[in-house]
TORMI-311375 format. One record per residue (C-alpha): residue in three letters; x, y, z. Coordinates in steps of 0.5 Angstrom, whole numbers, plus 500, padded with zeros to 3 digits. Example, Ala and Ser with C-alpha at 12.3 -4.5 7.8 and 13.67 -1.06 7.14 Angstrom:
<drenpas>
ala525491516/ser527498514/
</drenpas>
This chain:
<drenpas>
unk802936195/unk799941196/unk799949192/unk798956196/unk796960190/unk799967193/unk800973188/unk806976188/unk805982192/unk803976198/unk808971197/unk814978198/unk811979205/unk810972206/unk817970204/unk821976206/unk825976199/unk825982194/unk825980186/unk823973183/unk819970189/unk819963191/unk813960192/unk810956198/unk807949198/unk805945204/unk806938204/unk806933210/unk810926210/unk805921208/unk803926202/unk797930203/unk795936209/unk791933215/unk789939220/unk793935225/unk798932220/unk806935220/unk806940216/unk812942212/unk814948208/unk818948202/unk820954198/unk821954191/unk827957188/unk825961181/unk830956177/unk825950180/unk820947174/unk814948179/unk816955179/unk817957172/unk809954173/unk806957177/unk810964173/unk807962166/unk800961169/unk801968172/unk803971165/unk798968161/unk802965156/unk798960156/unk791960155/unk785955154/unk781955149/unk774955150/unk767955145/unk761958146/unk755954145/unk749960146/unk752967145/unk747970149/unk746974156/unk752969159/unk755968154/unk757977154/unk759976161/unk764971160/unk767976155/unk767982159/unk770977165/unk775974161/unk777982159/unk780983165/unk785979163/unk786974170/unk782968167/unk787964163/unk783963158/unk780965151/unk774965146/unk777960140/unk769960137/unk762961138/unk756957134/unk749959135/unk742957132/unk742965131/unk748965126/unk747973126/unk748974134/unk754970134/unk756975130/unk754980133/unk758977140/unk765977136/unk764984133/unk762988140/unk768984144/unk772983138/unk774976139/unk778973135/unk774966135/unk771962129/unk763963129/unk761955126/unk758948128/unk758945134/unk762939131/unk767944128/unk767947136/unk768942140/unk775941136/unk777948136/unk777948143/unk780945150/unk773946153/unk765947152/unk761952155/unk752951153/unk749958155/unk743956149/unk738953153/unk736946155/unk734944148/unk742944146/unk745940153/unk745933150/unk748935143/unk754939147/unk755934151/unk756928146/unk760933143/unk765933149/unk765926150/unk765925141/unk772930142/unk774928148/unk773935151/unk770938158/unk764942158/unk761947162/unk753946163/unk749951165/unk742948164/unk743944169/unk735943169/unk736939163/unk740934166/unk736932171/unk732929165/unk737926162/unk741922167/unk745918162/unk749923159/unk753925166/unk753917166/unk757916159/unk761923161/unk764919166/unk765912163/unk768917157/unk772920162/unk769927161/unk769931166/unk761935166/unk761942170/unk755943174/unk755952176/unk752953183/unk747959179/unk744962183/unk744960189/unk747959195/unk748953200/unk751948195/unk756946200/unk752945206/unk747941202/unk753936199/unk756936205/unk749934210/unk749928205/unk754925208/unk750922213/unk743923209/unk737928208/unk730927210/unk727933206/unk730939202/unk725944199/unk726950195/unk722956194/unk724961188/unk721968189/unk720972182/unk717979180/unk712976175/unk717978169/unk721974170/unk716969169/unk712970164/unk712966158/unk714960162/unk711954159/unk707952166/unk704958166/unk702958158/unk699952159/unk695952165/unk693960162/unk695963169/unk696970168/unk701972173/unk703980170/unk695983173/unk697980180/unk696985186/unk700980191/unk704974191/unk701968188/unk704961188/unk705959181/unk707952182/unk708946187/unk712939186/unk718936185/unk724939181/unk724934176/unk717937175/unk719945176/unk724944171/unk719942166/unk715947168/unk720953167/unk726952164/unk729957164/unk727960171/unk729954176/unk736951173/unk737953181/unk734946182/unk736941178/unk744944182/unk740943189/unk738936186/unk744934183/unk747935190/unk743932194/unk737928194/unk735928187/unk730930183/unk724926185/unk726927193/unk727935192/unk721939193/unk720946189/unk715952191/unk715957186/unk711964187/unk710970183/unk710977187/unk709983185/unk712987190/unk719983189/unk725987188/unk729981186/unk729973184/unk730970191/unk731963193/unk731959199/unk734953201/unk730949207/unk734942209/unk733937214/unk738931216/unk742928222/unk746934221/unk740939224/unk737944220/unk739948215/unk736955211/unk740959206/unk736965202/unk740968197/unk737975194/unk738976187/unk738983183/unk736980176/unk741980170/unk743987166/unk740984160/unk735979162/unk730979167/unk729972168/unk735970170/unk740973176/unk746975175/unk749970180/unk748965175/unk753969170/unk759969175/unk758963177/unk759961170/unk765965170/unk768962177/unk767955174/unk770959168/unk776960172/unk777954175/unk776950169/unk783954166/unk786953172/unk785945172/unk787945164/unk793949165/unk796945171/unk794939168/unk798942160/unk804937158/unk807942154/unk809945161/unk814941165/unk812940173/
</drenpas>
C-alpha cells in the first residue's frame, strides 16, 4: 500500500470535504502501484487508525529524538531546519571533542538536550547524526550498531576506507545513511548502474580558500593561495582524493558509494582563483549513454570550505529519517 503525503489544504481540494480531511492512498490489487497496474482509491475516514496517523505526524506529537555528534557548521543548520518546526524531530544531546562548543550550540538554539558522551548519546536518542569529521565515523557507527540505533554520516569519505562498518551495520540490521552533499545526479549514477558503467569521473572546482590546509596540499608543500589561475591540484581515484582532502570532497565517496567504487571513480580537483563558488561535475559513461551533472555551489555562511548544499542534504535525510521513524513507532496504532 502506497501513502500520498498531501497537506491539509491539498487534501480539501483534492476530496472536496470541509473540516477533518480524509486521506488518500492508492493501492492495486496485487499490493503495490505499477504504471499499468488497476490502481484504486480509498479515502480514509477521521475515525480510521491510518488516519489519526498521518494526523499526529502533522501535529508533531510525536518527535524523534536525535544526538549530534560534532556541533559545528552542520550541526547549526539542522537546528535552524528543526525551528521551523515541519521536521518531526528534536535534538535530545550533542557530545563533541570540544566540550565548550556543544555548549555553545544548546545556549544559542536553547535545545533542551544533554551535552555528554557518545555512549550516553547514543542511548538518549532514536537516531545519530556524525557532522565532527572523518575521524569520529567509526566510533558512531559502533555506537549505532552497540545500541541498536540508525545513524546519519556525513563524512561520507571516510566509509569508503572503512567498508567493513557498512557490512557490520547491515549484519546489525542498522540502517547507515549515506546524504547526496553537494552534488547532484545521484539518482541518475544509481540508476545507470543497473545495466553497468564504463567510467565516472568528477571534477570539484574550488577557490583556493576553500582548500587551504588540505593534508595533500601540506605535504606536496603546494601553495594554492598565490595562484593567478586555475591549477589542477590533484589527480587520481576517489579512495585517494579523500585521503588527500577530507574535508573538501565527501562528494566523492557518495559518487563512489553509488556507482563504481572507489578505486574505479576518478577524481580531478582544481583550485581556481576566479571561482565564485564550489562546483562539481559529474561525467558518466555506460550502456545507458552519456551523462553530465554540474552543480554549483555558494560556500557555506559559516565555512567556506563546505557547500551549503551539504547542509540541507543532512537536513532533507534529517526528514526523511523522522518520518520513517515515526511510521514505523509501535506506540502508534496502524
Amino acid at each position: 500500500m502506497y501513502s500520498v503525503a498531501l497537506s491539509l489544504p491539498e487534501l480539501s481540494s483534492f476530496t472536496g470535504r470541509r473540516g477533518p480531511c480524509a486521506i488518500c492512498l492508492y493501492v492495486d490489487g496485487a499490493g503495490g502501484a505499477t504504471p499499468t497496474g488497476n490502481v484504486a482509491h480509498e479515502f480514509l475516514a477521521p475515525e480510521d487508525n491510518r488516519y489519526r496517523r498521518r494526523m499526529r505526524m502533522e501535529n508533531s506529537m510525536i518527535k524523534m529524538k536525535v544526538a549530534l555528534v560534532g556541533c559545528g557548521n552542520i550541526g547549526a543548520d539542522l537546528c535552524i531546519a528543526l525551528q521551523k518546526g515541519n521536521i518531526p524531530a528534536v535534538i535530545s544531546a550533542l557530545t563533541d571533542v570540544d566540550r565548550e562548543r556543544a555548549y555553545v550550540l544548546k545556549r544559542t538554539f536553547q535545545l533542551r538536550a544533554s551535552v555528554c558522551s557518545l555512549d550516553d548519546a547514543a542511548n538518549k536518542s532514536d537516531f545519530l547524526i556524525e557532522c565532527a569529521g572523518a575521524g569520529a565515523v567509526k566510533e558512531v557507527v559502533e555506537a549505532a550498531i552497540e545500541h541498536k540505533k540508525d545513524c546519519l554520516i556525513m563524512s561520507v569519505g571516510s566509509l569508503m576506507s572503512q567498508p567493513e562498518l557498512l557490512e557490520q551495520a547491515r549484519e546489525h540490521k542498522v540502517q547507515v545513511r549515506i546524504p547526496s552533499g553537494a552534488l547532484c545526479g545521484l539518482d541518475g549514477v544509481r540508476a545507470a548502474m543497473e545495466a553497468g558503467l564504463h567510467s565516472v569521473v568528477l571534477t570539484t572546482r574550488k577557490p583556493p580558500k576553500g582548500l587551504v590546509g588540505a593534508p595533500y596540499l601540506v605535504e606536496n608543500q603546494i601553495d594554492v593561495e598565490n595562484i593567478s589561475e586555475e591549477m589542477v591540484v590533484f589527480e587520481g581515484n576517489a579512495l585517494e582524493a579523500v585521503k588527500a582532502f577530507p574535508a573538501n570532497v565527501n562528494v566523492a565517496g557518495a559518487l563512489s558509494l553509488m556507482g563504481m567504487g572507489p578505486k574505479e571513480t576518478m577524481v580531478r580537483v582544481i583550485a581556481d582563483p576566479n571561482a565564485l563558488e564550489n562546483s562539481h561535475q559529474i561525467v558518466a559513461e555506460g550502456a545507458f549513454g552519456r551523462l553530465e551533472a554540474t552543480t554549483r555551489n555558494l560556500p557555506s555562511p559559516r565555512n567556506p570550505k563546505s557547500s551549503y548544499l551539504a547542509s540541507l542534504s543532512a537536513c532533507a535525510e534529517l526528514r526523511n529519517a523522522a518520518m520513517d521513524f515515526i511510521l514505523h513507532d509501535p506506540d502508534i496504532p496502524f
